[in-house]
BAMI-104499 format. One record per residue (C-alpha): residue number from 1; residue in one letter; y, x, z. Coordinates in steps of 0.02 Angstrom, whole numbers. Layout:
<pts>
pos_code_yy_xx_zz
NUM_A_Y_X_Z
...
</pts>
This chain:
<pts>
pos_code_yy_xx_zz
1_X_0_0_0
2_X_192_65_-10
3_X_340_4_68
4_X_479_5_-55
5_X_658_-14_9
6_X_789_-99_-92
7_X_976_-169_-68
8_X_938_-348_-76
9_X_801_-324_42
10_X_888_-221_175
11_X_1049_-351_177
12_X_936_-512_197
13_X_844_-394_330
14_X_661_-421_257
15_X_539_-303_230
16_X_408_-288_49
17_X_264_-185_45
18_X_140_-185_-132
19_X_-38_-200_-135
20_X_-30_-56_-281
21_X_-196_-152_-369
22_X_-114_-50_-521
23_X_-166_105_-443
24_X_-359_60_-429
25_X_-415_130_-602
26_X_-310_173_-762
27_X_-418_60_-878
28_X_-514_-79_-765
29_X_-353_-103_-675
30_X_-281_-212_-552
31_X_-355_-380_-485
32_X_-461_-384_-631
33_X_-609_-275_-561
34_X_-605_-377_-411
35_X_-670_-530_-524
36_X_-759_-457_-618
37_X_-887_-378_-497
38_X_-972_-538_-435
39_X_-997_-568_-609
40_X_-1073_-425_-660
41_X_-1200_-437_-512
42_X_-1235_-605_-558
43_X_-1280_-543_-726
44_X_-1399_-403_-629
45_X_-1473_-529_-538
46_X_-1518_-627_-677
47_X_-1592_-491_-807
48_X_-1458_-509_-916
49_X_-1361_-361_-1008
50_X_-1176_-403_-996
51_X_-1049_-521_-996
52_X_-944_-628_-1127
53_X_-766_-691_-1094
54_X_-629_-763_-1179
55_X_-424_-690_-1197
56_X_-301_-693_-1288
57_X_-243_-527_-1399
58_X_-162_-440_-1247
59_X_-257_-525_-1137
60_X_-283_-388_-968
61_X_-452_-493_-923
62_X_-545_-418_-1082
63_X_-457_-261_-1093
64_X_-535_-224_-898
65_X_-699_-324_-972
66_X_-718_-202_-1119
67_X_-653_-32_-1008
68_X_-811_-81_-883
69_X_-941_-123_-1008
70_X_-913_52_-1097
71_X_-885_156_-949
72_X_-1033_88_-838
73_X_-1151_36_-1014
74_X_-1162_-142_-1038
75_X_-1129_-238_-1172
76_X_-986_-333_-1189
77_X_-900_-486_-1311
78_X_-747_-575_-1322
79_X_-694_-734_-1405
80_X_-489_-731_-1435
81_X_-363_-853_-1435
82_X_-279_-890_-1620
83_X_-296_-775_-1774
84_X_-342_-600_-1801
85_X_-231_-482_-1741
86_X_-190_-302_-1723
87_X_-118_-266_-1565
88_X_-144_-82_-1450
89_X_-249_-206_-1329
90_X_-355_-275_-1476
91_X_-389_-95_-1550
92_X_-428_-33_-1362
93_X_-570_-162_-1369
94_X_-642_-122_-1523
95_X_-625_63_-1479
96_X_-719_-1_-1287
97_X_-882_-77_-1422
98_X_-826_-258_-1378
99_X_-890_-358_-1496
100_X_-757_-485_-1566
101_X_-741_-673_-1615
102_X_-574_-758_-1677
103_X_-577_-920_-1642
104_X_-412_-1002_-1691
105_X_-299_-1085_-1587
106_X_-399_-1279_-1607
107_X_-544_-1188_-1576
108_X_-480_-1091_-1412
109_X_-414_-1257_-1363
110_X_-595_-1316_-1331
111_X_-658_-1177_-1219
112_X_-657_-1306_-1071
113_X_-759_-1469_-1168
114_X_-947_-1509_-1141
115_X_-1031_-1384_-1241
116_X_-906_-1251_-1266
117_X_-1020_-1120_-1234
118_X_-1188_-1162_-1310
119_X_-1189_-1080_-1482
120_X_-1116_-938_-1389
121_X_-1254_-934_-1277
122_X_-1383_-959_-1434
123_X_-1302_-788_-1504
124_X_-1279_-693_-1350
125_X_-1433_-764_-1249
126_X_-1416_-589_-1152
127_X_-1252_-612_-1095
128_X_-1170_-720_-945
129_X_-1031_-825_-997
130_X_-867_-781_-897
131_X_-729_-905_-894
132_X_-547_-858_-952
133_X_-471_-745_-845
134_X_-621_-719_-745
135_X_-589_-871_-643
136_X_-725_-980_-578
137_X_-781_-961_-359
138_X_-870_-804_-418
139_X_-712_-706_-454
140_X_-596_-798_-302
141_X_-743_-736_-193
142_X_-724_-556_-278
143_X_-528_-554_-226
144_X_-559_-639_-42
145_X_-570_-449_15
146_X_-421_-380_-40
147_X_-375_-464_139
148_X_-463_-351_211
149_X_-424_-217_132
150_X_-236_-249_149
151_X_-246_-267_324
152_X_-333_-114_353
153_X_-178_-20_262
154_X_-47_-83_388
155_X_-61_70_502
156_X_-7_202_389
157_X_162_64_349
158_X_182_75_532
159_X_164_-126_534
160_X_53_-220_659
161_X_62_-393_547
162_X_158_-486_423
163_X_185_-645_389
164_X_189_-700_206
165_X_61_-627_56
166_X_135_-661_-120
167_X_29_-662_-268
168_X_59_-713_-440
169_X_-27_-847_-509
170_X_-125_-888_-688
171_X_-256_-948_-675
172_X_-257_-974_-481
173_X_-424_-878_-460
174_X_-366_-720_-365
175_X_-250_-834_-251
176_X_-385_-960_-216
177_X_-482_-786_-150
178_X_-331_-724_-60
179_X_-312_-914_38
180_X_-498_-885_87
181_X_-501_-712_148
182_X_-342_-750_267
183_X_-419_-894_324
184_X_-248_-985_375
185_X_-201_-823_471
186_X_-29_-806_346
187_X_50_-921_232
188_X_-15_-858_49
189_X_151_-882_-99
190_X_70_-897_-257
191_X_231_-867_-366
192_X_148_-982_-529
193_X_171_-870_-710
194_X_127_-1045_-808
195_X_233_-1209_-807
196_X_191_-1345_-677
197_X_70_-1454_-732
198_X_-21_-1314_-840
199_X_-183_-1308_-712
200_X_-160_-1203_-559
201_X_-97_-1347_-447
202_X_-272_-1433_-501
203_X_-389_-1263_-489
204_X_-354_-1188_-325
205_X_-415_-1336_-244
206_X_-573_-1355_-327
207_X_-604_-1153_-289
208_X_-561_-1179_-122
209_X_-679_-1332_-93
210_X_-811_-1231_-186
211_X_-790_-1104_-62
212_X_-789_-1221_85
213_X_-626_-1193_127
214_X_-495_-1316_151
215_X_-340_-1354_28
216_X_-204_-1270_140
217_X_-127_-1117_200
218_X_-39_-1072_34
219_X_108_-1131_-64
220_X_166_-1160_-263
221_X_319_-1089_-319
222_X_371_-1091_-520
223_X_405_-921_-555
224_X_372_-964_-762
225_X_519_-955_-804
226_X_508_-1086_-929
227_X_338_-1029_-1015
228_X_192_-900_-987
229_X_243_-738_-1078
230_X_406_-811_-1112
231_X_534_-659_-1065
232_X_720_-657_-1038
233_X_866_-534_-1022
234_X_875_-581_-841
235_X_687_-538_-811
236_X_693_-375_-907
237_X_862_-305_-809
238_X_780_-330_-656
239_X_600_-273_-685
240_X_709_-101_-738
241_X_821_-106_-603
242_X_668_-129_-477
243_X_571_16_-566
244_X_720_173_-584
245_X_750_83_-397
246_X_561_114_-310
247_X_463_210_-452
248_X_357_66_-460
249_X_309_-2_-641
250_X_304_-185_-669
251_X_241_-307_-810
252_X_324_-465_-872
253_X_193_-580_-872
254_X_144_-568_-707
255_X_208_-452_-572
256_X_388_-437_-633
257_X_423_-641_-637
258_X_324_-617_-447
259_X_468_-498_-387
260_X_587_-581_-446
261_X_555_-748_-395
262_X_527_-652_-215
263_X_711_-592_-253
264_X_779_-754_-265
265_X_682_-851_-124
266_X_763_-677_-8
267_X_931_-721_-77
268_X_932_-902_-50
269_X_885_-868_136
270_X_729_-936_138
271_X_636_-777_219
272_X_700_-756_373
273_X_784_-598_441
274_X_644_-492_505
275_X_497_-555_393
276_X_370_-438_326
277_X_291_-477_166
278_X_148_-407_67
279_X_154_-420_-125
280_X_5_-402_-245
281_X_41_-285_-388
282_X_-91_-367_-504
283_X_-102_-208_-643
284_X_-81_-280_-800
285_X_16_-128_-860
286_X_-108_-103_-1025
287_X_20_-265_-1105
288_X_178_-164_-1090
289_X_131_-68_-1254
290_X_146_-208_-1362
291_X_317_-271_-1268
292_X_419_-113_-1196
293_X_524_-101_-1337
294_X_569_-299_-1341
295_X_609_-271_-1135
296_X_719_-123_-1165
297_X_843_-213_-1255
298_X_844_-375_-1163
299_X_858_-253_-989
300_X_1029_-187_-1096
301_X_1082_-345_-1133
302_X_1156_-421_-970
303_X_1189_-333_-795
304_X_1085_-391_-661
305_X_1135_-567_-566
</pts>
């Protein structure tokens, strides 16, 4: 974990440390490993040889799918959302041995009807379907220890406790985990990187039922921003700002609408003076290739508000 110190922090007298989940491998990076795993012992378990998943062309769930299946040797497909494309994620899978299915953007529409899956099973009988994004109560129960492993970090921060964990939120998998590990012992944020209405207020209560667990202890915040992947010049400024500020490299998607929706909850008072928060840095930093150059000249576009 690191603290990082920043103005608006220090003013609204709140402390942020990061769960650097970016730091955890170069390639299988962030929260994805963490879902992944249960998965992959599943797969073990039931003789099979790998796993096959679905993403979209920058999609961090297969890139972390593909890195695992050619570092550890199992096999390894993907079916992608909308038309072929050539993107540094896309040739990173094909580089990984992934093998690759296009399915169009009707097509990828139907991954969650009755039947989805069985032609895919018929040609990959050896492989275990993996929902998008790795979500399902296999992967939440993958990311229910990070709690643990957070916790067991405070020490070296010099902190005995906090009191809020933020985490952003797709697909609502690795929050529904995080709700579970702290068993109501802090108020989980899950700052949500899709619209309302778009499927995590719906998921993380079935995972959390699945699990046993009841449907509190956690809270929805839009940090969208109008649309998933949609960036702004607002966004951009800060995620640099927040970067040449703690040395600490964020991603739009994800991580840097997180912070900043952090930022603004902080400046409209609604952490009190004294908190201590824990934020999950996801990873997700593979996607940056194919938008650095769009963020650098949004970040130059306005100062920061």
């Amino acid at each position: 974990m690191q603290h990082v110190r920043l103005d608006w922090l220090d003013a609204a007298g709140v402390e942020l440390a990061l769960l650097r989940l970016d730091l955890v491998d170069e390639q299988v990076s962030g929260n994805k490993w963490f879902k992944l795993a249960p998965y992959l012992r599943q797969a073990a378990d039931l003789g099979l040889r790998g796993l096959i998943s679905l993403g979209g062309a920058h999609s961090n769930h297969l890139h972390a799918l593909a890195a695992a299946g050619a570092r550890f040797g199992f096999e390894t497909a993907g079916l992608l959302r909308g038309l072929e494309q050539d993107t540094p994620t896309v040739r990173d899978l094909r580089d990984f041995g992934m093998d690759l299915h296009w399915l169009g953007y009707a097509g990828y529409r139907e991954r969650h009807a009755p039947g989805f899956w069985a032609p895919w099973r018929e040609r990959y009988p050896h492989l275990l379907p993996v929902d998008e994004g790795g979500g399902g109560l296999p992967g939440a129960q993958g990311c229910a220890g990070l709690v643990g492993q957070l916790r067991a970090q405070l020490p070296a921060l010099g902190w005995a406790d906090y009191h809020q964990l933020w985490v952003a939120a797709g697909s609502g998998t690795t929050l529904a985990g995080l709700v579970s590990g702290e068993d109501g012992a802090h108020e989980v944020v899950g700052a949500m990187a899709v619209p309302p209405g778009h499927g995590v207020e719906g998921q993380v209560p079935r995972l959390l039922q699945a699990a046993g667990r009841a449907d509190e202890g956690y809270r929805l915040i839009d940090a969208s921003r109008g649309g998933f992947a949609r960036l702004d010049a607002r966004l951009a400024r800060f995620m640099a700002e927040f970067q040449k500020a703690t040395g600490v490299p964020l991603e739009p998607l994800y991580t840097g609408k997180l912070l900043l929706a952090l930022h603004d909850e902080v400046q409209a008072g609604r952490a009190p003076r004294g908190s201590r928060i824990v934020a999950v840095h996801s990873g997700g930093l593979q996607g940056l290739r194919a938008l650095q150059e769009r963020l650098d000249k949004l970040s130059r576009s306005v100062p920061l508000l």
